[in-house]
KOLVEX-54816 format. One record per atom (N, C-alpha, C): residue in one letter; atom name; z, y, x. Coordinates in Angstrom, 3 decimals, decimal comma. Layout:
// residues N
r;a;pz;py;px
a;CA;Z;Y;X $
...
END
This chain:
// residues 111
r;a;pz;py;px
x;N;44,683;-121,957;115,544 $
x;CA;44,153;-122,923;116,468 $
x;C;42,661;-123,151;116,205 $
x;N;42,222;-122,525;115,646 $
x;CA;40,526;-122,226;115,447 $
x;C;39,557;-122,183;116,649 $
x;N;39,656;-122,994;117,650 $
x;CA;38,526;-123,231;118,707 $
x;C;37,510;-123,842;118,578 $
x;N;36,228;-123,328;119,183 $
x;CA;35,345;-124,388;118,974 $
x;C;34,831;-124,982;120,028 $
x;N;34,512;-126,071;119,631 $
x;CA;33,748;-127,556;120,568 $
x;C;32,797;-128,388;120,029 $
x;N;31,654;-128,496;121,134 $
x;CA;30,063;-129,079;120,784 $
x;C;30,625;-129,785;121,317 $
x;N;29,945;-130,995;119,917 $
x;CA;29,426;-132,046;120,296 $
x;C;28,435;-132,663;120,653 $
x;N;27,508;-133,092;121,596 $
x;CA;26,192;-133,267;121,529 $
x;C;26,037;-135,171;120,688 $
x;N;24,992;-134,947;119,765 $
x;CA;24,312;-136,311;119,254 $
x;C;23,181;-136,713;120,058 $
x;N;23,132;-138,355;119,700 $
x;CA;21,734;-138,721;120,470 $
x;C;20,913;-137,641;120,516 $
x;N;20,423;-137,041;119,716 $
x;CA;19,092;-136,187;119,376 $
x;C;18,901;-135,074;120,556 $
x;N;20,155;-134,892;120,762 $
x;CA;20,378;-133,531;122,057 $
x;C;21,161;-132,653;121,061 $
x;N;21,207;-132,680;119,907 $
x;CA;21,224;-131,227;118,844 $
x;C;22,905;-131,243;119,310 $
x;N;23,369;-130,050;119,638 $
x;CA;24,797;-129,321;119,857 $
x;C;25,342;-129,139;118,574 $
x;N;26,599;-129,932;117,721 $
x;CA;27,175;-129,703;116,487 $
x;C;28,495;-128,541;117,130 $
x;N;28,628;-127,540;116,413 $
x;CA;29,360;-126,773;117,054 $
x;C;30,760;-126,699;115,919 $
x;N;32,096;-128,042;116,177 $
x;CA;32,773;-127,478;115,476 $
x;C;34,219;-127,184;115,513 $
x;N;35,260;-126,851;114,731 $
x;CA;36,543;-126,113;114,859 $
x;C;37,390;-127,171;114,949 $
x;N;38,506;-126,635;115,893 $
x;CA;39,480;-127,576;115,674 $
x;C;40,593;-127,100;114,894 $
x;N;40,742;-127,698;114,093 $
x;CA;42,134;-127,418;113,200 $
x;C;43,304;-128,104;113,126 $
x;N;44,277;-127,250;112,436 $
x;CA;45,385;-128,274;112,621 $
x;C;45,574;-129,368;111,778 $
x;N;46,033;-130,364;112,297 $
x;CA;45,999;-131,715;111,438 $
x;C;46,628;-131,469;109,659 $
x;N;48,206;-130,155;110,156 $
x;CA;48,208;-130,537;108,928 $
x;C;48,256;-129,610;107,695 $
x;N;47,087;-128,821;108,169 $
x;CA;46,163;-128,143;107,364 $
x;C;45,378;-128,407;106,448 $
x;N;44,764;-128,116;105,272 $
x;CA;43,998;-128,644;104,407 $
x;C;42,573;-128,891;104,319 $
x;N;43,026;-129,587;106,103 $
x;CA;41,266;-129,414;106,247 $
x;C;40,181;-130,344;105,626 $
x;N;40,901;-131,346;104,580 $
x;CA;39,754;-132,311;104,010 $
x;C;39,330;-131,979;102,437 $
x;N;39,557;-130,255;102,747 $
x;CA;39,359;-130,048;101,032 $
x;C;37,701;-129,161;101,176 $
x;N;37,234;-129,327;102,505 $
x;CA;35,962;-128,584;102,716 $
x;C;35,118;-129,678;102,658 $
x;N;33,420;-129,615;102,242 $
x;CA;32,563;-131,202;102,668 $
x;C;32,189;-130,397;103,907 $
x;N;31,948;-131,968;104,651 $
x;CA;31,260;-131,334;106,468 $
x;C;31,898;-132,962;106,839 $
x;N;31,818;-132,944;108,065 $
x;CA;32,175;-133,813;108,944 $
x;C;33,399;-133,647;109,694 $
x;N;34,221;-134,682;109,853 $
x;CA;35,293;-134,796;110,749 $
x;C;35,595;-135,226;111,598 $
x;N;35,629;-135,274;113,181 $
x;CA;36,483;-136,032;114,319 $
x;C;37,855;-135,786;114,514 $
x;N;37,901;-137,488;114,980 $
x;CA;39,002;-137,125;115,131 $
x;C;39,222;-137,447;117,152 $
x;N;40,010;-136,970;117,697 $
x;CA;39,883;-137,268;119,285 $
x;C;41,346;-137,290;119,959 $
x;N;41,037;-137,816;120,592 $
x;CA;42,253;-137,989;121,792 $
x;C;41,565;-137,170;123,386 $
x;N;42,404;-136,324;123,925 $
x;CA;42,394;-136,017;125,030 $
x;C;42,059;-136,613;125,894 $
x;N;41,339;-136,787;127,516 $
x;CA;40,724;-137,005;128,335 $
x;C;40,759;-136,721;129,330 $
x;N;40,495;-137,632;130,732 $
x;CA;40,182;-136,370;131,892 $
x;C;38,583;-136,135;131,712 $
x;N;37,605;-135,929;130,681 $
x;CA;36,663;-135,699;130,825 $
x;C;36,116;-134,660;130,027 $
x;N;37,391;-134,226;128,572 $
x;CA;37,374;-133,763;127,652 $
x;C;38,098;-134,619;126,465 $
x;N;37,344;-134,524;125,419 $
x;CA;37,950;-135,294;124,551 $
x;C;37,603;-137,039;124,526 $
x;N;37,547;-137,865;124,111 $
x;CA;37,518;-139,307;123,322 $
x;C;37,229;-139,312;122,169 $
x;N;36,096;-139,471;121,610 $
x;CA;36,268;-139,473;119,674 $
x;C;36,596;-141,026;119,588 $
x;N;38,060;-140,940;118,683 $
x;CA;38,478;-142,008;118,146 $
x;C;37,625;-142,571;116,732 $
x;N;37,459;-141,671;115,975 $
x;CA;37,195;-141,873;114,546 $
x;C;36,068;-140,845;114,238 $
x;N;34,923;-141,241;113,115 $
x;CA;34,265;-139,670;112,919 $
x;C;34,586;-140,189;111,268 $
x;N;34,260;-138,985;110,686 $
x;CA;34,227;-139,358;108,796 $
x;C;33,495;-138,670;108,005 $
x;N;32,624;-138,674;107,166 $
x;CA;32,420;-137,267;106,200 $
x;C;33,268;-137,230;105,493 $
x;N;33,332;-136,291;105,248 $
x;CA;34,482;-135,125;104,290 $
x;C;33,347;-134,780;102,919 $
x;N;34,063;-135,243;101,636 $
x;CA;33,287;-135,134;100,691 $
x;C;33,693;-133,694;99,603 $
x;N;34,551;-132,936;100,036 $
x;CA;35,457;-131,746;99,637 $
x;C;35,945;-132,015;98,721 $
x;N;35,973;-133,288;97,837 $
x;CA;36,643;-133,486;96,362 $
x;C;38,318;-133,550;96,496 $
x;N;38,574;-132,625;95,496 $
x;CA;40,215;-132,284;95,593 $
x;C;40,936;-134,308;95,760 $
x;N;40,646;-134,932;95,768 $
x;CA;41,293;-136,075;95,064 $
x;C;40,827;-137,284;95,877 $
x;N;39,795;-136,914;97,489 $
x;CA;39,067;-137,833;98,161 $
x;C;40,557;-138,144;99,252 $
x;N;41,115;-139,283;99,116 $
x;CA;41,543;-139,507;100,300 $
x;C;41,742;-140,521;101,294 $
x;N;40,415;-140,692;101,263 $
x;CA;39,546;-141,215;102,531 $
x;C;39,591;-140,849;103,930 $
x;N;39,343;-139,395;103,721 $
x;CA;39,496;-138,895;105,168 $
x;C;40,794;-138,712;105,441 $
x;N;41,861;-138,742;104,679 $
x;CA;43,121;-139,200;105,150 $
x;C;43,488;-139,917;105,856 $
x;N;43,222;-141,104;105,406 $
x;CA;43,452;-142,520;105,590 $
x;C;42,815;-142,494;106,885 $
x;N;41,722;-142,622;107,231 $
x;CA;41,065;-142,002;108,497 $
x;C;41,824;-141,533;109,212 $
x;N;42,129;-140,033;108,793 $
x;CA;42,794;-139,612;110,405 $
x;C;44,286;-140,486;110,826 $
x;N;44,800;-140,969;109,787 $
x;CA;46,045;-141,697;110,076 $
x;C;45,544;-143,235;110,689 $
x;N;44,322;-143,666;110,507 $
x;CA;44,094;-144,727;111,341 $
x;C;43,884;-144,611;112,853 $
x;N;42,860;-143,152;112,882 $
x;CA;42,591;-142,797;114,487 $
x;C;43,697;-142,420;114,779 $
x;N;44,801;-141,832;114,162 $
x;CA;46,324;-141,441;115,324 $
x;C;46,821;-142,790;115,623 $
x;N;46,593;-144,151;114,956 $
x;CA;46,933;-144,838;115,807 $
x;C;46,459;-145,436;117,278 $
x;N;45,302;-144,991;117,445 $
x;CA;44,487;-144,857;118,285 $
x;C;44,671;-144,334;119,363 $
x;N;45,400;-143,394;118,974 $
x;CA;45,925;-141,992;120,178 $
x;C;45,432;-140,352;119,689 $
x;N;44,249;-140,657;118,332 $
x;CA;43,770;-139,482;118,271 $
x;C;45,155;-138,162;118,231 $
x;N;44,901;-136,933;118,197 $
x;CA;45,983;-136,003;118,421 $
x;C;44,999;-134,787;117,776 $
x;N;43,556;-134,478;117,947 $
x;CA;43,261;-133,501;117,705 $
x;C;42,192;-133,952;116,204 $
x;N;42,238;-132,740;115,387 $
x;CA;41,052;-133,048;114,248 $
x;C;40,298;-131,343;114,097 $
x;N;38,964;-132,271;114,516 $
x;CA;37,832;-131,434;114,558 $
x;C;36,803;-131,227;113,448 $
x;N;36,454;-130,077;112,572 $
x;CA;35,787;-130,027;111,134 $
x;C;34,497;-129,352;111,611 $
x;N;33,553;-129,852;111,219 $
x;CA;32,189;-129,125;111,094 $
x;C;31,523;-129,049;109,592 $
x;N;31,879;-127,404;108,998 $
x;CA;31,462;-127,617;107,218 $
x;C;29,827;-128,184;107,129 $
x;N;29,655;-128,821;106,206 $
x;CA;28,017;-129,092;105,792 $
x;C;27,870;-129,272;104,535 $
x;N;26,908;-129,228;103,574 $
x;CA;27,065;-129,063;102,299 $
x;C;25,793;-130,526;102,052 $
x;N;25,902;-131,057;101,380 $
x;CA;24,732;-131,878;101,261 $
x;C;25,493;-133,265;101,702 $
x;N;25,451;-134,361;100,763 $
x;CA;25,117;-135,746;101,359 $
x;C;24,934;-136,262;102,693 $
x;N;23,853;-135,847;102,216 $
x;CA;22,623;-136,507;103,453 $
x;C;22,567;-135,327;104,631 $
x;N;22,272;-134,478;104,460 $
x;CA;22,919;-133,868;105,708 $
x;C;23,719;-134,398;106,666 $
x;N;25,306;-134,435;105,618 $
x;CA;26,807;-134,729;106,591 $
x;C;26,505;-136,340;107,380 $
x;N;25,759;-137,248;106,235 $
x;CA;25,269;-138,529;106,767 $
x;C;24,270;-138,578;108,206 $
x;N;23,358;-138,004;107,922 $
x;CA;22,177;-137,378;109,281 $
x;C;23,322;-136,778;110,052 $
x;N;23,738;-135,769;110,406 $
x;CA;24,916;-135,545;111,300 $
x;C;25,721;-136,808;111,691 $
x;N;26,004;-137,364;110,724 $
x;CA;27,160;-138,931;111,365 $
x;C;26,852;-139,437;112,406 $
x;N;25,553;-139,829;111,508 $
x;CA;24,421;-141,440;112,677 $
x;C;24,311;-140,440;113,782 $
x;N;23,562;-139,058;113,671 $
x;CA;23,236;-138,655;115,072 $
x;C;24,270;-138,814;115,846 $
x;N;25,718;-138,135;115,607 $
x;CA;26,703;-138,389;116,279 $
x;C;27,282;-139,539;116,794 $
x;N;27,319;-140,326;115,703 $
x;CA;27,601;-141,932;116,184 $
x;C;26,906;-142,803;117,291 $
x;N;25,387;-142,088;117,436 $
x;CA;25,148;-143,100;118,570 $
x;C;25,181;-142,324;119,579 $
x;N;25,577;-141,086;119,799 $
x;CA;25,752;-139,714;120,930 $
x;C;26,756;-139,994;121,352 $
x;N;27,752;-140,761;120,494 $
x;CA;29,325;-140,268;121,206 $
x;C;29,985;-141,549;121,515 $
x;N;29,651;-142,680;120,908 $
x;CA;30,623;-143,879;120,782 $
x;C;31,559;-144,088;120,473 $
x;N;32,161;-143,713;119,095 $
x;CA;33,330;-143,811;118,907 $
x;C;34,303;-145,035;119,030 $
x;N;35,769;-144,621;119,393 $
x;CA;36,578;-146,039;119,159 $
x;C;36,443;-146,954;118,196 $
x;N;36,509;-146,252;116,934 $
x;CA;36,716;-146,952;116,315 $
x;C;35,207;-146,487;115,307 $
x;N;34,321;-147,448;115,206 $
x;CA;32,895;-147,050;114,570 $
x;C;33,012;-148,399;113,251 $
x;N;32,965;-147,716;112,258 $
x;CA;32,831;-148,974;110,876 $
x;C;31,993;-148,328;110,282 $
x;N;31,654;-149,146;109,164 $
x;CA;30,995;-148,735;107,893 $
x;C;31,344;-147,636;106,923 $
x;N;32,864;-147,569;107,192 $
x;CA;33,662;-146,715;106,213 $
x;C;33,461;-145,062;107,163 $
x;N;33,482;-144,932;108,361 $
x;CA;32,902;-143,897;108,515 $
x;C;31,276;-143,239;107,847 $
x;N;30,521;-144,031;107,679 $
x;CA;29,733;-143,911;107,154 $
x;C;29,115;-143,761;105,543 $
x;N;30,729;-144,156;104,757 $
x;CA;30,362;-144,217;103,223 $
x;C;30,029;-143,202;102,731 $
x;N;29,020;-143,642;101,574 $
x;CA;29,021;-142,454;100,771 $
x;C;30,212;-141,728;100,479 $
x;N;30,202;-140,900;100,287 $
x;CA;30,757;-139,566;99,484 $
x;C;30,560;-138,913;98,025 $
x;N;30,625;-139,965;96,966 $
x;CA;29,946;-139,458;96,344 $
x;C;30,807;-138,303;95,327 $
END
């Protein structure tokens, strides 16, 4: 189930990433995660998260099990290596997309 889908951020910049299956091991990579619910327009981002690749982070767990209550259904990975990178990717995304559900905890460090 390896498709891909841009996202555009405020900035204009196109994040180009995979969708995988939920229950795949997809929070053992660092990068960024959406999570979305279906649309008549495309998708909905319910939730976004960084993904910190640490065997033992489960944060972005907890995450995607909050956005399925949401309705999310699909989880989308874009790898990135760096902090601040995956963070710069967030915010851009966060004010590009509007997520349902937008907190602080999408935004935590990773350390």
């Amino acid at each position: 189930m390896m498709k891909s889908v841009n996202f555009r951020g405020a900035s204009g910049t196109a994040y180009s990433f995979k969708r995988v299956n939920p229950e795949s091991p997809w929070a053992r990579e660092s990068g960024v995660a959406l999570f979305a619910a279906p649309d008549a327009f495309g998708w909905r981002i319910i939730r976004m998260v960084e993904v910190s690749g640490r065997e033992h982070d489960v944060r972005p767990l907890w995450a995607h099990a909050d956005a399925e209550r949401y309705g999310a259904t699909a989880v989308f990975v874009l790898p990135a290596e760096g902090r601040t990178l995956r963070r710069g990717i967030l915010s851009d995304l966060s004010e590009g997309l509007t997520p349902v559900c937008a907190t602080d905890i999408s935004l935590a460090v990773a350390a």
